[in-house]
C-alpha positions in Angstrom: 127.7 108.4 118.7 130.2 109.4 122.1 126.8 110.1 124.4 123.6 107.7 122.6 121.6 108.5 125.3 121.9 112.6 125.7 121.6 112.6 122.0 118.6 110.3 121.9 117.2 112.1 124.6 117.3 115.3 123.0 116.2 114.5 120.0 112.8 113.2 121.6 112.8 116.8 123.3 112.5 118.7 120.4 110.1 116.0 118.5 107.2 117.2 117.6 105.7 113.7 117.0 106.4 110.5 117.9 105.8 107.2 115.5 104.4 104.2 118.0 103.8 100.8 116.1 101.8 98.2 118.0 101.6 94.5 116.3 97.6 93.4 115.8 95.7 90.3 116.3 97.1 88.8 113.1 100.6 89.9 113.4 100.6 92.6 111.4 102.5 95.9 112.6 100.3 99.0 113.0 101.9 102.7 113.0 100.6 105.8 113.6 101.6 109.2 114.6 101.0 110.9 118.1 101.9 113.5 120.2 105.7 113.2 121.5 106.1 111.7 125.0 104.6 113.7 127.9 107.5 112.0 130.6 110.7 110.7 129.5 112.9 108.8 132.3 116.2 108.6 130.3 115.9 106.8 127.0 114.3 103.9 128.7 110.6 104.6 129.7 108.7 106.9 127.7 105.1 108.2 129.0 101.7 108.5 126.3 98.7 110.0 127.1 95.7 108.1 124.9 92.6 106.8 124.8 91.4 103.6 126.6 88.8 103.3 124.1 91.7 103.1 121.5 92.8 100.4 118.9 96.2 100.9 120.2 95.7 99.9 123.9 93.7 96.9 122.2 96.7 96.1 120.7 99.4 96.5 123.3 97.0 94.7 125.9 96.8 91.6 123.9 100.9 91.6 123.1 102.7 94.8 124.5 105.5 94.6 121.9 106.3 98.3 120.5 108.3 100.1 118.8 108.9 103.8 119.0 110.4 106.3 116.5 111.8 110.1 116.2 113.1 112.1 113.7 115.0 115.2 112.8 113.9 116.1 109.6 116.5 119.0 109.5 119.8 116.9 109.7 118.2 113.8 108.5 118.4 111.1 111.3 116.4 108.9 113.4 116.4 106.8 116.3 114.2 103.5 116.9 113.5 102.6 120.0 111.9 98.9 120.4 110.4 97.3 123.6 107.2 96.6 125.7 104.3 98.9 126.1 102.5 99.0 128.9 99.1 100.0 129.1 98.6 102.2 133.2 95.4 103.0 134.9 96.6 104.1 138.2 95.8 107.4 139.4 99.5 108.2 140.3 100.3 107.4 136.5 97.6 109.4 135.3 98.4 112.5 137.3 102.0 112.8 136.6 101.7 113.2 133.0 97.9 115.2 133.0 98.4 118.8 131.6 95.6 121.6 131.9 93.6 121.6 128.7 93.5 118.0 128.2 90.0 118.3 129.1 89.2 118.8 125.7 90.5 115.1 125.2 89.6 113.6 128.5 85.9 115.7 129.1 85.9 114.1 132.7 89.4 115.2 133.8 92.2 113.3 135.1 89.8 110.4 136.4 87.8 110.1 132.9 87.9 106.4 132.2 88.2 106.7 128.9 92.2 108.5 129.8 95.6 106.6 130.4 98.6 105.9 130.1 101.0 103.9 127.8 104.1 103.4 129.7 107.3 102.5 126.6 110.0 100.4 128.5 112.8 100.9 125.5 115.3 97.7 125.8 117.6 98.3 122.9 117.0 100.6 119.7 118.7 101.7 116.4 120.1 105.2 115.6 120.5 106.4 111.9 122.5 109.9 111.0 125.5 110.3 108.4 124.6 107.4 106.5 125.2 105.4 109.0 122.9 102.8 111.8 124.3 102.3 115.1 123.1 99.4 117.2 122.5 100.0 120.7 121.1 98.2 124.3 119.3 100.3 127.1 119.9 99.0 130.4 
């Protein structure tokens, strides 16, 4: 892989879901599906929109390590990314990833306490296409 993080990077653009795993009270990792990042900074910060209410921000609150993890389903590869999740309340936060319609999530807007953000801080991942995994750092 000549460019990991133009490749990477475009392969989270066309996502059309995003795996996030969060590690609970007894250790055990939990994965679910969401919507693809709203923000991506490079390969290294990746911006959620969820619920405050949710399991998840439970989760990374008490121990922030994450993992996250895209797919091409078409050419068979996958990168995962593994690091800290944050969990952001600021309104600045909050604003730069907000999207008209997510009312019907968030009933109170933008400043609805039960909406932020989960801020992914990638610090080194793993990328798998032609039978092959590549190691990698993010600096």
């Amino acid at each position: 892989m000549r460019e990991p993080a133009q490749t990477i990077g475009n392969m989270i653009d066309k996502a059309s879901t995003a795996i996030i795993s969060s590690v609970d009270e007894s250790g055990f990792p939990n994965t679910k599906a969401m919507l693809p990042p709203r923000k991506r900074d490079g390969i290294r910060h990746l911006y959620f929109t969820t619920n405050t209410s949710s399991m998840r921000v439970r989760h990374y609150t008490e121990n922030p390590k994450a993992c996250v993890y895209f797919f091409d389903k078409r050419f068979f590869r996958g990168v995962m990314l593994r690091g800290m999740m944050s969990v952001v309340h600021d309104k600045e936060s909050k604003e730069m990833i907000w999207k008209d319609g997510d009312e019907i999530y968030y009933a109170k807007g933008v400043n609805d306490p039960d909406y932020c953000v989960l801020k992914f801080t990638a610090q080194d991942g793993r990328y798998y296409s032609n039978f092959k995994s590549v190691n990698f750092g993010i600096e």
